[in-house]
C-alpha positions as CSV (number, residue, x, y, z in Angstrom):
1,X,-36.4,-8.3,12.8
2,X,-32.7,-9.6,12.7
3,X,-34.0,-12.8,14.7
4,X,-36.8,-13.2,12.2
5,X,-34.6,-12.3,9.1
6,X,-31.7,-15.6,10.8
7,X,-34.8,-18.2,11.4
8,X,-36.0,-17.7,8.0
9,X,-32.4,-18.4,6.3
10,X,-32.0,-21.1,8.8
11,X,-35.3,-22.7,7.9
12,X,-34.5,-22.3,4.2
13,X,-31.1,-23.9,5.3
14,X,-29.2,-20.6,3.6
15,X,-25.9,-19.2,5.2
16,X,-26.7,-15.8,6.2
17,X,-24.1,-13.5,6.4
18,X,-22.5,-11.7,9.7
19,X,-24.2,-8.0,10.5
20,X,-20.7,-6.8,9.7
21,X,-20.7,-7.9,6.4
22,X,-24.4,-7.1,5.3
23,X,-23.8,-3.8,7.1
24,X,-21.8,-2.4,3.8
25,X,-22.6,-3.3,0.4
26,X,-19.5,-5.2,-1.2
27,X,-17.0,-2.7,-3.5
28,X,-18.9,0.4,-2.0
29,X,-16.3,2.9,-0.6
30,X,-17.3,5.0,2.3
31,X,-15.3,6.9,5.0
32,X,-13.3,6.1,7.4
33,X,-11.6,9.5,8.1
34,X,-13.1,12.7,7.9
35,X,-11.5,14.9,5.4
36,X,-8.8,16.8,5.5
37,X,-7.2,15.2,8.5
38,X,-4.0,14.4,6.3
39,X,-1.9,16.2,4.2
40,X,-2.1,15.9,0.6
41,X,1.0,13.5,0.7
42,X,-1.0,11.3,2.4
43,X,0.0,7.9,1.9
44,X,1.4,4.1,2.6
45,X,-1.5,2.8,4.7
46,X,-0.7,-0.3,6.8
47,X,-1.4,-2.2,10.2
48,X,0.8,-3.6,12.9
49,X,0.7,-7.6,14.3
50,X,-1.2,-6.4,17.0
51,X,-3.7,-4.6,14.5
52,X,-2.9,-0.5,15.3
53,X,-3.0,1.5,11.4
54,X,-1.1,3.8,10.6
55,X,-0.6,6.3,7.8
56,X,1.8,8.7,7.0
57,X,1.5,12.5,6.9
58,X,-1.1,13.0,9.5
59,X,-2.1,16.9,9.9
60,X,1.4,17.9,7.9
61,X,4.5,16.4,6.0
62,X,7.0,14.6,8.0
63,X,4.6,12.5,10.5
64,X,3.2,9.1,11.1
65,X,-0.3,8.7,12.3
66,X,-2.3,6.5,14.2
67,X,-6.0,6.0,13.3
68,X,-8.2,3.9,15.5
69,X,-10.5,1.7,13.0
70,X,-13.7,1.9,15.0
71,X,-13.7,5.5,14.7
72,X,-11.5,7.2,12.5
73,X,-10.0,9.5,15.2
74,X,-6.2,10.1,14.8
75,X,-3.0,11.2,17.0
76,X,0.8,11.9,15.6
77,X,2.5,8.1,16.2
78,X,5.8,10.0,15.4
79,X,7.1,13.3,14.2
80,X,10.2,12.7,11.4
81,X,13.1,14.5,12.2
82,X,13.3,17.9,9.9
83,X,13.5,17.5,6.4
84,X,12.3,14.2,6.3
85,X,8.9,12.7,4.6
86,X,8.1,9.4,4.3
87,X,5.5,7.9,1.8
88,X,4.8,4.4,2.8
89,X,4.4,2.4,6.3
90,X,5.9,-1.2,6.1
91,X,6.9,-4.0,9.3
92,X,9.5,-6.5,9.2
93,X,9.2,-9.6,10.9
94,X,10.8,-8.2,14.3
95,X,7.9,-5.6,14.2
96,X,10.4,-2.5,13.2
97,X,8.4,0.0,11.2
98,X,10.6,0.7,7.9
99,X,9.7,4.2,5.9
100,X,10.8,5.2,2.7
101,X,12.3,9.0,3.2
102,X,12.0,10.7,-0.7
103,X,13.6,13.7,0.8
104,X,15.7,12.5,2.8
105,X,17.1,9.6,0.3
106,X,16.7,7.0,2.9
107,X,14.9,4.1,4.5
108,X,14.3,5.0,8.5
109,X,13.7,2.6,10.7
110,X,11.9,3.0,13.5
111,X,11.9,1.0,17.1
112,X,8.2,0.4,17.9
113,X,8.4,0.3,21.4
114,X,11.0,3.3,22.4
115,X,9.6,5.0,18.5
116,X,13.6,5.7,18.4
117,X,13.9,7.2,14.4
118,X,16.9,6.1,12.6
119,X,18.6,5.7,9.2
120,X,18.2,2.2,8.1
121,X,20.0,2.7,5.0
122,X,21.5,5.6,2.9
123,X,22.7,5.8,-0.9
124,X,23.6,9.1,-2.8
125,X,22.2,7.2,-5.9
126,X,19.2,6.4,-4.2
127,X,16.5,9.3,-6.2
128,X,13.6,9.5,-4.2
129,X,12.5,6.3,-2.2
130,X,8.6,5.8,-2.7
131,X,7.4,2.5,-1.9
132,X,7.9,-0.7,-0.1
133,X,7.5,-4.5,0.4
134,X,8.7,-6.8,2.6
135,X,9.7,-10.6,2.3
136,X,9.7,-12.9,4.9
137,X,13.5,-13.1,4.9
138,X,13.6,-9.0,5.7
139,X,15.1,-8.2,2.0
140,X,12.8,-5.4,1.3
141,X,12.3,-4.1,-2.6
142,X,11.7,-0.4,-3.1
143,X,10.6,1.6,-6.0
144,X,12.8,4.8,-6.8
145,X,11.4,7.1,-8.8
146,X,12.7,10.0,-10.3
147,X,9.8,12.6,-11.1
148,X,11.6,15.6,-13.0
149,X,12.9,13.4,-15.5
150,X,9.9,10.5,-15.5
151,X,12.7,7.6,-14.6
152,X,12.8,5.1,-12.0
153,X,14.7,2.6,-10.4
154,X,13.8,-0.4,-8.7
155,X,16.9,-1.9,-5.2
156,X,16.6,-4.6,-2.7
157,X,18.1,-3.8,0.5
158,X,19.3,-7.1,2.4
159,X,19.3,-7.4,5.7
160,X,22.4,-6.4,6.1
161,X,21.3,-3.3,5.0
162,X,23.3,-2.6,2.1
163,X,20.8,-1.5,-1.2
164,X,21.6,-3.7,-4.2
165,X,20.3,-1.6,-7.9
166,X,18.0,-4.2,-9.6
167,X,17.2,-2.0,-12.2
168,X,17.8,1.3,-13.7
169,X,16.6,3.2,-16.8
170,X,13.0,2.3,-15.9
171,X,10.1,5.0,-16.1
172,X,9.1,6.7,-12.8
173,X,8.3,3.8,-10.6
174,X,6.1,3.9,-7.8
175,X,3.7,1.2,-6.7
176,X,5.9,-2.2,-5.7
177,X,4.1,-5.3,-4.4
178,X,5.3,-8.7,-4.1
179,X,2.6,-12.3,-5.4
180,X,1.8,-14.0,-1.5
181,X,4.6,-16.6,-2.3
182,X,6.8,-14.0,-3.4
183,X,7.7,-15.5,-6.1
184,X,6.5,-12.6,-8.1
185,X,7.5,-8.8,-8.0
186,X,5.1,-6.0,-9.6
187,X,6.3,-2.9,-10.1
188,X,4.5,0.0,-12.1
189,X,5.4,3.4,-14.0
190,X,3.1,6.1,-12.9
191,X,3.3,8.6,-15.8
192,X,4.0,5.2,-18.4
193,X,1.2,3.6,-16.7
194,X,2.8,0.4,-17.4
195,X,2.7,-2.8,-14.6
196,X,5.6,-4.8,-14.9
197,X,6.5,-8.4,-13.3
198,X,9.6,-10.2,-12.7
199,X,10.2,-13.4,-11.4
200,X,12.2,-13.4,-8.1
201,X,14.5,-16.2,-7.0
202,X,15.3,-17.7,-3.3
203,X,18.2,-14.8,-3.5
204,X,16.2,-11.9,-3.8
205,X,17.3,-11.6,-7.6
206,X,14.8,-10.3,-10.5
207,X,14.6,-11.7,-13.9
208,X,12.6,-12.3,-17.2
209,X,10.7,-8.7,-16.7
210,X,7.5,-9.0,-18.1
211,X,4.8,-6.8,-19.4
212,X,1.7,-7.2,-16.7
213,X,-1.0,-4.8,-17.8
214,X,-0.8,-1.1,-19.5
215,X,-3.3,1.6,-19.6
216,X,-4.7,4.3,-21.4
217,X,-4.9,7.0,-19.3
218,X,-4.9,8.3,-15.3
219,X,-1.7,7.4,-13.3
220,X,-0.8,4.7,-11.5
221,X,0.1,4.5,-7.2
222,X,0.4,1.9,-4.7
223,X,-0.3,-1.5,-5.6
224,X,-1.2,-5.0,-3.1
225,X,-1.6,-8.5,-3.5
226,X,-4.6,-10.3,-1.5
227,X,-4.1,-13.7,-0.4
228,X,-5.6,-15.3,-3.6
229,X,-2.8,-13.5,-6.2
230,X,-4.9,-10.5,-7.0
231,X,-3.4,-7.4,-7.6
232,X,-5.0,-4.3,-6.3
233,X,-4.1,-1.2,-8.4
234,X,-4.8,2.7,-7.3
235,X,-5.3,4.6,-10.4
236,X,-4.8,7.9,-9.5
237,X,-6.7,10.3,-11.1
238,X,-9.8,8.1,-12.0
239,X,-10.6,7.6,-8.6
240,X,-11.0,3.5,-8.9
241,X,-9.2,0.6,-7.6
242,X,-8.7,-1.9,-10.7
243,X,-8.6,-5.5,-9.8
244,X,-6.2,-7.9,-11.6
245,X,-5.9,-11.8,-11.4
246,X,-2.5,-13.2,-11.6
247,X,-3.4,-13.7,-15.3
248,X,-3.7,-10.4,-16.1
249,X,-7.5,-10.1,-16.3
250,X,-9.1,-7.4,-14.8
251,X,-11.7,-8.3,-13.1
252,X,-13.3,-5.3,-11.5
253,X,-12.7,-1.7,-10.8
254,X,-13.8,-0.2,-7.6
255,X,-14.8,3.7,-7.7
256,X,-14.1,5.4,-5.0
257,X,-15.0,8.8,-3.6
258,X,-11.9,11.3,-4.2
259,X,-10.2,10.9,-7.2
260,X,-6.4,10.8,-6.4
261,X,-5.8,7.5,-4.5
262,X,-2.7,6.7,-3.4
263,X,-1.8,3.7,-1.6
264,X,-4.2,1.0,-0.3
265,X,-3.7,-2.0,2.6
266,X,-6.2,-4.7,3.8
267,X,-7.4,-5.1,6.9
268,X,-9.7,-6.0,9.4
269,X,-10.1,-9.7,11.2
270,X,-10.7,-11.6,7.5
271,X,-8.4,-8.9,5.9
272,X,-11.5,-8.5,3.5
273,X,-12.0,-4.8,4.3
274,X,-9.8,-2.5,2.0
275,X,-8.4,0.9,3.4
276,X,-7.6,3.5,0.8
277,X,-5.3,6.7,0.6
278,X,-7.0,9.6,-1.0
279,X,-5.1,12.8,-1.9
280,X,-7.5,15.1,-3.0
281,X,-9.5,14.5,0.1
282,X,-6.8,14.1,2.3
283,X,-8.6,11.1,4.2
284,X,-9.5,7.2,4.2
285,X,-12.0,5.2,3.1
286,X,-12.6,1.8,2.7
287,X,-14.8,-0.5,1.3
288,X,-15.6,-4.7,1.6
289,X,-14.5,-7.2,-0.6
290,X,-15.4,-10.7,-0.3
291,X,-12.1,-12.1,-2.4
């Protein structure tokens, strides 16, 4: 039927697409995990250079899992030491895994090869590390929220590894992405459910913050950018992943299966498949996207 279905299309002289693709419907979410594998801090999704996911909190607080893509099994990657949770995988270009550690107040790093678990940076003002992202010169931004009083904060840690305050007196930030030439930072305000951008320079420095996109209701998590500008928004709470141009139109929302989603990464050989954190069901799904 396949072979009948690909002489037809060729005789019409239309591009068919690959099985993989016509496999799924586009913006459908489905499975990857089964639920409950994670606990309900799951979070930070995100792949390797050689292509291995991970996300944090597999099983219980304080680890990192591996997931194989193919299947959705999982195994513990790495346990934290005690005390310690992180909420969000990120790589720098040397391939060390960098983790923001809320209860711990710090960035870890961790050495891929001997998985070695070490502070990469510390500060007593630092409130409760959420997020990450990554530039290409290894100055990573982080959100810094501070949920009992609904504040935030917003530091750049330089390679050096000394944190530099960006911003304070913010509302509780949380999702942190930077635009794919990273000359734009988004960062949003989960309980304000405000998206702000600022323009970044070749220093690292932020300026002329701008009001991005607001909403009425529902929360606001992790946020990414795909490779056109788009920014990819989990609402928690309304269970959807809003899509933005770099305009500030939306131009789709994505419903997913759970409700709570957390963080989101793409993936897969055309980065066009989109995994999802979900809270509520403690699992992954994904769906396709062909933009």
């Amino acid at each position: 039927m396949k072979k009948y279905l690909l002489l037809l299309a060729m005789a019409a002289g239309q591009h068919l697409p690959s099985l993989a693709q016509s496999a799924h419907p586009l913006y459908e979410a489905r499975d990857l995990t089964a639920e409950n594998m994670f606990s309900v801090n799951i979070e930070g999704p995100n792949f390797d250079k050689a292509g291995n996911f991970y996300v944090v909190n597999f099983q219980k607080d304080g680890t990192v899992g591996k997931i194989n893509t193919q299947t959705g099994a999982g195994e513990v990657f790495i346990t934290l030491p005690e005390g310690s949770v992180a909420n969000s995988v990120n790589f720098n270009s040397k391939g060390d895994m960098l983790l923001p550690d809320f209860k711990g107040h710090n960035i870890l790093i961790v050495n891929m090869k001997t998985k070695k678990i070490s502070v990469y940076t510390h500060s007593d003002k630092f409130n409760q590390p959420n997020d990450l992202c990554i530039n290409k010169r290894d100055q990573i931004f982080a959100s810094d929220p501070a949920w009992a009083s609904n504040s935030g904060q917003i530091w750049r840690i330089d390679p050096n590894r000394q944190p530099v305050l960006l911003e304070t007196g913010m509302g509780t930030t949380n999702g942190i992405t930077l635009s794919p030439d990273e000359k734009t930072l988004y960062v949003n305000e989960s309980v304000q459910r405000k998206v702000w951008k600022y323009d970044v320079d070749k220093a690292g420095n932020v300026s002329n913050k701008t009001l991005f996109t607001s909403f009425p209701d529902y929360g606001l998590d992790g946020m990414k950018c795909d490779e056109a500008g788009n920014l990819y928004i989990a609402r928690w709470g309304k269970g959807v992943i809003a899509i933005f141009s770099p305009k500030g139109e939306l131009i789709r929302e994505v419903p997913l299966k759970g409700k709570q989603c957390s963080n989101l990464i793409f993936g897969g050989k055309d980065r066009k498949t989109v995994y999802v954190t979900l809270q509520d069901r403690k699992c992954v799904e994904i769906f396709n996207r062909n933009r």
